[in-house]
N, C-alpha and C positions, 0 to 999 in steps of 0.2 A: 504494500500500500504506500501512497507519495506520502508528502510532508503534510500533516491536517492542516486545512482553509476550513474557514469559516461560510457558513450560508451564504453569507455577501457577497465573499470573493468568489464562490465557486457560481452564483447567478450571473456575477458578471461575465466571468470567462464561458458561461453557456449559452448567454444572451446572443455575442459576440458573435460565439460558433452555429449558433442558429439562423445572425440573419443572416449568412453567408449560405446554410442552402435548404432556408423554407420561406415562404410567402412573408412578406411585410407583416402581413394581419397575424400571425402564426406568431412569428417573434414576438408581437405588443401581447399575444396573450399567454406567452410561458413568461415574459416579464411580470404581468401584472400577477399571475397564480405566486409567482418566487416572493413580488412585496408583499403579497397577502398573508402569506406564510412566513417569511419572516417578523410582521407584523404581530404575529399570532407567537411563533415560537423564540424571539428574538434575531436579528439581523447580524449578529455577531457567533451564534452557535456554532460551535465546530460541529462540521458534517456528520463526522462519525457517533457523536450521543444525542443526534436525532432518532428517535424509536416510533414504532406502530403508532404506539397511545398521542404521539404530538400529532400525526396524522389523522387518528378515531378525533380526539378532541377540536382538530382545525375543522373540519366538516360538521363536526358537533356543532360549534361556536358560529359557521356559515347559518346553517339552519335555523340557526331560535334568533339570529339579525333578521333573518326573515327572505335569506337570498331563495332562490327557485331551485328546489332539486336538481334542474339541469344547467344553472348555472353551479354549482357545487358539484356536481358531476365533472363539468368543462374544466374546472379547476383541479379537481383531482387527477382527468386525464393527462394534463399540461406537466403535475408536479408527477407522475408515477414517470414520466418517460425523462422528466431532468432529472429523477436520482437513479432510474436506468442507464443513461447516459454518462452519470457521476460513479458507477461501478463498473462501466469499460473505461472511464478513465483512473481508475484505479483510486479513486476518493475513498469510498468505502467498500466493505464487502458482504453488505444485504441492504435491497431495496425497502425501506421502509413502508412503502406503499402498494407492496407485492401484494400483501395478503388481506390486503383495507378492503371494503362495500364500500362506494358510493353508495348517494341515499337513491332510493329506489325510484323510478320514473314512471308514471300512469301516462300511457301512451295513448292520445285521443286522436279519433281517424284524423285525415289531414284536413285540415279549413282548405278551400277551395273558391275560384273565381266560376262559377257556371259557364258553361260552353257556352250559352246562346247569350251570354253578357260580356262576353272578351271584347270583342268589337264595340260595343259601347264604350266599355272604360278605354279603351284604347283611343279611338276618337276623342274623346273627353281630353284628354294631354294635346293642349296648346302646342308647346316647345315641339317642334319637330324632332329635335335632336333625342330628347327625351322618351319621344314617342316610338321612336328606329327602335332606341334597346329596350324597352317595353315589350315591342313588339316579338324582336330575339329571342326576348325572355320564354315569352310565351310560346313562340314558335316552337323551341330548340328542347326546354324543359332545362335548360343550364343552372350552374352554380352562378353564384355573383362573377366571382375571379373568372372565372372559367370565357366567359366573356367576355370582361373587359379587359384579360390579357392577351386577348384571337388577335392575331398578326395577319395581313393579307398574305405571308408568304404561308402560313396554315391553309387557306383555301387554296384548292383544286377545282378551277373552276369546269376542265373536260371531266375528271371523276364523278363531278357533283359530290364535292367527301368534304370535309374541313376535320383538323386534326385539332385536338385538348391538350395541352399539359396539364396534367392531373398530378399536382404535389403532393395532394394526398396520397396516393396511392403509388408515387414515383413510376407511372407511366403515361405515356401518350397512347391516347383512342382515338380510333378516326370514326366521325358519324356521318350518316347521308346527309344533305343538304336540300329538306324538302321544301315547295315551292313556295310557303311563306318566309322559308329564312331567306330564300333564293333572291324573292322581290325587296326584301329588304337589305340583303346584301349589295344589289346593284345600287336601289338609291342611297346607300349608305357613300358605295364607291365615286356616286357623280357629285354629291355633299363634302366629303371628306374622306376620298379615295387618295390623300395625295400622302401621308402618311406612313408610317411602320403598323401603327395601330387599327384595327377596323373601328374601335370607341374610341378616338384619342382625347377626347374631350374631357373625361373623368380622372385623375391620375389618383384620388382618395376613394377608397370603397366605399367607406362609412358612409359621402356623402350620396352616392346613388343609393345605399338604403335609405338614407334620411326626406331625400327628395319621392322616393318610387313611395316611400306612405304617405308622406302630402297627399299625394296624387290618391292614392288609394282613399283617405278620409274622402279628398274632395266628390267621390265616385261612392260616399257611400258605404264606404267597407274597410272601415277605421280598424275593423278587428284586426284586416290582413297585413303580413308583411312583406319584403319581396321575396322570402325563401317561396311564403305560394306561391308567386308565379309558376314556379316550377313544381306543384303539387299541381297547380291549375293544368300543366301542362300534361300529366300524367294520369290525372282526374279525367282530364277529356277523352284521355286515348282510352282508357280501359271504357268510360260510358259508351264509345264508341265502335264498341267490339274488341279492341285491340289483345293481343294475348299479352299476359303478363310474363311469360321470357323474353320477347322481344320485345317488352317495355324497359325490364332489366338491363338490357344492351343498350338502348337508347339514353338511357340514364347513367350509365358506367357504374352501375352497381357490379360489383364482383362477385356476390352469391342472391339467390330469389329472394332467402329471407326477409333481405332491406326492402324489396317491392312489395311483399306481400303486402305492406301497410295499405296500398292503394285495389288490393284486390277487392274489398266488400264497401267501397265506395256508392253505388250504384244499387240501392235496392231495386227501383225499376225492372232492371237488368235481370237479377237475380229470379226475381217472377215469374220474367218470361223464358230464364232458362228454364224453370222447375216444369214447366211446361213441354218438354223439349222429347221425353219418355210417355209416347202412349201407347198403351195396348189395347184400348176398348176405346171404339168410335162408337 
């Protein structure tokens, strides 16, 4: 084992090593899980007499503040993979957070934009520019980033494919490019085709979420955020017939389980499958 650091010093040098190869957004939030925890267990603790119980008790102490089980979740993801990381660097030699429960998460089906209400809300956005990755959103069923990091040298415009970097998952996918992303990709190109970026306009994430629920209040549906969009997107397809492995693909989910969430979206549906097995006319 190296020479004992302190929680401090060892967030600093992980911060460091992080933004160098994960998303902006990604970094501010293994910094913020690090201050919150140190906040909680002191900022000067040597690494090595951090134990389980500082860990049970930080998520204790998140929860009766009053934070959301999934943001306590978020944070304990953030802190299990920097003191994973602080054990390949030979800081210590057991993850404190190996054998910890987040607090438990009641998973409510997905909030949704209805099919036949997309084209409204979309219309409804003044801003053109606004309106192109709105429209994206919905077309494509994308992440935030996943978007507004697309470079025109990512599209293929003979394949009809555009390619993801997918950080999370430290790989590139490549998805078809169907005729709503298609018309919005052209007028995107005759607007602001002159660029590296297909969105060059946004260079902060936070604030296209900030701006996309304006717009959503203004429309009505203050609940939503812009993660729906991409629920919205996935909502449609399956009300639409769509199969749910080839929603999986379309979405870059890497196993069914993560889609199943949008399988029982669709009572209607379901009805008229139940329907589907006769034997007595």
């Amino acid at each position: 084992m190296t020479e004992e650091i302190t929680l401090d010093q060892f967030a600093q040098e992980y911060i460091e090593y992080r933004q160098g190869v994960v998303m902006r957004a990604t970094a501010l939030a293994d910094d913020l899980a690090l201050r919150k925890f140190g906040d909680a267990v002191g900022h000067r603790t040597p690494l090595v007499r951090i134990r389980p119980k500082d860990g049970d008790q930080f998520m204790s102490r998140c929860t009766r503040a009053g934070l959301k089980a999934t943001s306590t979740t978020n944070l304990y993801r953030h802190l299990h993979k920097a003191f994973e990381t602080a054990m390949l660097w030979d800081h210590i030699t057991e993850n404190p957070f190996s054998n910890l429960k987040p607090p438990r998460i009641y998973k409510r089906p997905p909030q949704y934009i209805p099919l036949e209400e997309c084209a409204a809300f979309v219309r409804g956005i003044e801003d053109h520019g606004k309106r192109m990755l709105v429209t994206a959103y919905l077309a494509t069923g994308r992440r935030r980033c996943e978007l507004l990091d697309l470079r025109w040298q990512d599209i293929d415009w003979d394949r009809s494919e555009y390619v993801v970097h997918v950080t999370k998952i430290h790989r590139d996918l490549v998805f078809p490019i169907n005729d709503l992303f298609h018309e919005t990709l052209v007028e995107q190109c005759i607007f602001e085709g002159g660029g590296e970026r297909v969105f060059p306009r946004w260079k902060n994430p936070d604030s296209v979420t900030h701006w996309v629920k304006l717009e959503l209040e203004k429309a009505g549906l203050g609940h939503l955020h812009l993660h729906n969009l991409r629920h919205s997107y996935a909502c449609g397809y399956i009300e639409s017939g769509g199969d749910i492995y080839v929603l999986m693909k379309l979405l870059g989910h890497s196993v069914v389980t993560t889609t199943m969430i949008y399988a029982d979206v669709s009572r209607d549906r379901i009805a008229t499958e139940a329907n589907r097995v006769r034997w007595m006319q």
